[in-house]
C-alpha positions in Angstrom: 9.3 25.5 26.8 9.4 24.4 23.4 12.3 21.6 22.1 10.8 21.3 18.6 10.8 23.7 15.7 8.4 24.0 13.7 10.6 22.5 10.8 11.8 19.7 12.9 10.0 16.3 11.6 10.2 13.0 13.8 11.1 9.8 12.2 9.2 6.7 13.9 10.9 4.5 11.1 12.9 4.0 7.6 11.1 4.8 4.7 11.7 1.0 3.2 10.5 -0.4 6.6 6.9 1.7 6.0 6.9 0.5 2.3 7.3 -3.3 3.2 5.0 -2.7 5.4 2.4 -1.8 2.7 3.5 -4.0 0.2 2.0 -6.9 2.7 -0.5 -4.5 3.6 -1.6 -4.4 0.1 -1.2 -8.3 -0.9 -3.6 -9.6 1.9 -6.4 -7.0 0.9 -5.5 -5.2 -2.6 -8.9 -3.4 -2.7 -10.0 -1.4 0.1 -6.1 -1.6 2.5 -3.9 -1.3 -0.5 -5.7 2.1 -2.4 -6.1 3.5 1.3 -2.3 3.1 1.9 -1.2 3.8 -1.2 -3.1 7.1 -1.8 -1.6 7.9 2.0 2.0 7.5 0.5 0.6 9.6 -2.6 0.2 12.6 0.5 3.8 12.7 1.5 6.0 13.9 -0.9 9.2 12.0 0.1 7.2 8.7 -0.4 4.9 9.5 -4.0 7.4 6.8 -5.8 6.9 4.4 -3.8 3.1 5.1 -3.4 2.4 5.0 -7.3 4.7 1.5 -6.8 2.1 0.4 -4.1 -0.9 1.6 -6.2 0.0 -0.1 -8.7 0.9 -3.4 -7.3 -2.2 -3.1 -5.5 -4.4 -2.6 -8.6 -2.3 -5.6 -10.3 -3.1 -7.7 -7.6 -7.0 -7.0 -7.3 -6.9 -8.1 -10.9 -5.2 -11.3 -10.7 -7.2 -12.4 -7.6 -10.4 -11.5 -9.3 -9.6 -14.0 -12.3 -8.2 -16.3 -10.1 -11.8 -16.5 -7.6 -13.7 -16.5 -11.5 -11.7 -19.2 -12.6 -12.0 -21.4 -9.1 -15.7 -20.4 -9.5 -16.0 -22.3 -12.8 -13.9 -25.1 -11.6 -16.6 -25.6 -9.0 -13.9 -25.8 -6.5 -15.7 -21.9 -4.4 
C-alpha cells in the first residue's frame, strides 16, 4: 500500500529556516560550502531567488576575506 502520490512532496522545514541555514553555511567557508549550497538552491525551482542571493553573498564574501588575509599578510600580523 502506497500513502504517497507521486505529486506529494514532504517538507522537513521552512524555506527561510533552509536559507539561514546557508547564509551561515556560506559565511564560515564562502569558497568550497557556500558555491556547493548555493548552486543546490539554484536546483530547486522554489528556492533559485534565494540561491542567486546565497551565490552571491558567498562570492562577496570570498572576496572580502581574500583582501582582508592579503592585508593582515602585509601587516605581518599571519
Amino acid at each position: 500500500m502506497n500513502i504517497f502520490s507521486k505529486k506529494d512532496k514532504v517538507s522537513i522545514s521552512s524555506k527561510r529556516k533552509w536559507f539561514i541555514i546557508a547564509i551561515v553555511i556560506a559565511i564560515l567557508n564562502p569558497i568550497f560550502s557556500g558555491l556547493v549550497i548555493s548552486f543546490a538552491f539554484l536546483t530547486e525551482p522554489e528556492l533559485r531567488k534565494q540561491g542567486k542571493i546565497l551565490l552571491v553573498i558567498s562570492f562577496l564574501w570570498a572576496i572580502v576575506l581574500a583582501y582582508l588575509i592579503e592585508l593582515l599578510k602585509r601587516g605581518s600580523y599571519l
